[in-house]
C-alpha positions as CSV (number, residue, x, y, z in Angstrom):
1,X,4.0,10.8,-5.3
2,X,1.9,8.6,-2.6
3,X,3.0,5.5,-1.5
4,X,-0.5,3.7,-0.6
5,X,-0.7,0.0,1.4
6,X,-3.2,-2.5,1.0
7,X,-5.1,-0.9,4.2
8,X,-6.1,1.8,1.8
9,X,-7.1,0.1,-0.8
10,X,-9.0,-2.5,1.4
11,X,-11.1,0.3,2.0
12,X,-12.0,1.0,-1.7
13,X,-14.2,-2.2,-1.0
14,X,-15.5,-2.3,2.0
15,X,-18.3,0.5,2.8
16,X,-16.5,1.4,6.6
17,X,-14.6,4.1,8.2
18,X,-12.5,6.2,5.6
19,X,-14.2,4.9,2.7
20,X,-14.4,8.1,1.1
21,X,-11.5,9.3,2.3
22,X,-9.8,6.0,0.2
23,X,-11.7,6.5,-2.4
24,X,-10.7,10.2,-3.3
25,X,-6.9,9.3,-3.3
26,X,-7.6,7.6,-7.0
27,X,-8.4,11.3,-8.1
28,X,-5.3,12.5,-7.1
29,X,-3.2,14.4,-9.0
30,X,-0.2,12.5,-7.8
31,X,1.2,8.9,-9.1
32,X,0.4,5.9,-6.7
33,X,2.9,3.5,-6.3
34,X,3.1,0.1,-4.2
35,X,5.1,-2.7,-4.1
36,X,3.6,-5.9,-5.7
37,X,2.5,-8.0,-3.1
38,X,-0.2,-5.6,-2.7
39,X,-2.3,-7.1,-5.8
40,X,-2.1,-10.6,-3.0
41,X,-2.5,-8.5,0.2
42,X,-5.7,-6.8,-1.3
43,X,-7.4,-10.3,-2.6
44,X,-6.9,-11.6,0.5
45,X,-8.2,-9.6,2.8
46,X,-11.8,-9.7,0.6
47,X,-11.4,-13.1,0.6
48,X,-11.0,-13.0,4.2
49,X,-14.3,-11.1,4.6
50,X,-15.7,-13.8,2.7
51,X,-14.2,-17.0,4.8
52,X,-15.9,-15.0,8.2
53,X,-19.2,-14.7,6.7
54,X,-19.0,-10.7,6.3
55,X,-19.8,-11.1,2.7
56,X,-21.7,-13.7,0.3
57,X,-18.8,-16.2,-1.9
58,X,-20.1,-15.0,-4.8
59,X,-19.7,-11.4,-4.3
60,X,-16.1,-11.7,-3.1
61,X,-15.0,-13.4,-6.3
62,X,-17.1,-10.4,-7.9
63,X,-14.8,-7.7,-5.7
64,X,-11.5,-9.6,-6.4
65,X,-12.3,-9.4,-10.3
66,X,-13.0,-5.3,-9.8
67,X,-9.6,-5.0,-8.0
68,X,-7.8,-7.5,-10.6
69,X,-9.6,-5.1,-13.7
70,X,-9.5,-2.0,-11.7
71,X,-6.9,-0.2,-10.0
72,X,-4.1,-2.4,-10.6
73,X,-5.0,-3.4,-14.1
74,X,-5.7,0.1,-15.3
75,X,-2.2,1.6,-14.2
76,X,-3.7,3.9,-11.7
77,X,-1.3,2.1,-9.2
78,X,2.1,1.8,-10.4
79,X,3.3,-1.5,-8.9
80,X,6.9,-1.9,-8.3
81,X,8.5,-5.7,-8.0
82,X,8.9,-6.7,-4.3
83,X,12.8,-8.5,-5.2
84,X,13.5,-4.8,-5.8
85,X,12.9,-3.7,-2.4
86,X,13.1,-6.9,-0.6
87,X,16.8,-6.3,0.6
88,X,15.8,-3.1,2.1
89,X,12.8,-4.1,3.1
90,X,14.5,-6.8,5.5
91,X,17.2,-4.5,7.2
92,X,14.0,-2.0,7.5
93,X,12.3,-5.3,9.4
94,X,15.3,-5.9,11.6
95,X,15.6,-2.4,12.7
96,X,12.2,-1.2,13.0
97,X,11.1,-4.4,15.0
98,X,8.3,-4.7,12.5
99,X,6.2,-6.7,9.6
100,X,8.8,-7.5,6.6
101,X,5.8,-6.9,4.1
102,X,4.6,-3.6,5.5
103,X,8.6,-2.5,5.0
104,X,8.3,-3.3,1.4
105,X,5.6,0.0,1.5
106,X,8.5,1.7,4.0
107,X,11.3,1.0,1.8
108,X,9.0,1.8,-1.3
109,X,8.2,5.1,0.3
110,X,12.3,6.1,1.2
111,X,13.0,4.9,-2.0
112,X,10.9,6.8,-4.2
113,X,11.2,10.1,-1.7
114,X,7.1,10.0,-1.7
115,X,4.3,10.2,1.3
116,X,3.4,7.1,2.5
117,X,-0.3,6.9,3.1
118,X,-1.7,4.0,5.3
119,X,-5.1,2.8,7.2
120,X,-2.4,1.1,10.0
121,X,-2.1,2.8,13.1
122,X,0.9,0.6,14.0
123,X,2.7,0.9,10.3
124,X,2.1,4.6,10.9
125,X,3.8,5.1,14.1
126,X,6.8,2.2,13.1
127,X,7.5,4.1,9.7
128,X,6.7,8.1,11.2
129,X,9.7,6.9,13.4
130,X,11.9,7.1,10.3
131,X,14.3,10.4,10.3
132,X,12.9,12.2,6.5
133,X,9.9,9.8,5.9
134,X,6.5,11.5,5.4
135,X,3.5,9.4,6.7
136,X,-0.2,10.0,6.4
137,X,-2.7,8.1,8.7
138,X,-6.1,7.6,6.6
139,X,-8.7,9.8,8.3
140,X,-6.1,12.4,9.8
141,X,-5.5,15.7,8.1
């Protein structure tokens, strides 16, 4: 089971480092989960290309309908309701010093015993530091 947060599958739609690398985690044989703020996180950060001029308008509503139809609407990513996690998620915050919505992918990832699988150096080294938790940087083997 893989744990995968929005940095990964940001990179589904943006041609950039570790595109491929992204991309090939949808033919994998094992489930993809993610808490449900990822659907926002995603849309957002196209959106956000968008608002800086990296992409046409147009062409970001176009992206944000593939993810909404895509991935998430085809069950390839199993998403799991953020209340569920949200209380572990928050001592997971406090302890590790960190983002409360990258420890909804933490808490996701303890909970569910899987490999958490992220684009985010920082997330990475904050959620490696966990005693049992299996992280995978994008890009390294």
């Amino acid at each position: 089971m893989l744990v995968l947060d929005a940095s990964v599958a940001v990179k589904w739609y943006e041609v950039e480092e570790f595109h491929e690398k992204a991309l090939s985690l949808l033919d994998a044989d094992a489930p993809l989960l993610a808490p449900g703020i990822m659907e926002v996180e995603v849309a957002a950060a196209i959106m956000a290309r968008s608002r800086r001029g990296e992409i046409p308008p147009d062409h970001a509503e176009k992206l944000v309908r593939s993810w909404l139809t895509g991935p998430i609407d085809s069950t390839v990513i199993h998403l799991v309701e953020n209340r569920q996690l949200l209380e572990d998620a928050a001592r997971l915050a406090v302890s590790l010093d960190h983002k409360l919505i990258d420890c909804l992918y933490i808490a996701l990832t303890r909970d569910s015993e899987a490999m958490l699988v992220t684009a985010d150096g920082q997330m990475a080294k904050k959620a490696s530091s966990i005693s049992g938790l299996t992280v995978r940087l994008l890009g390294q083997a």
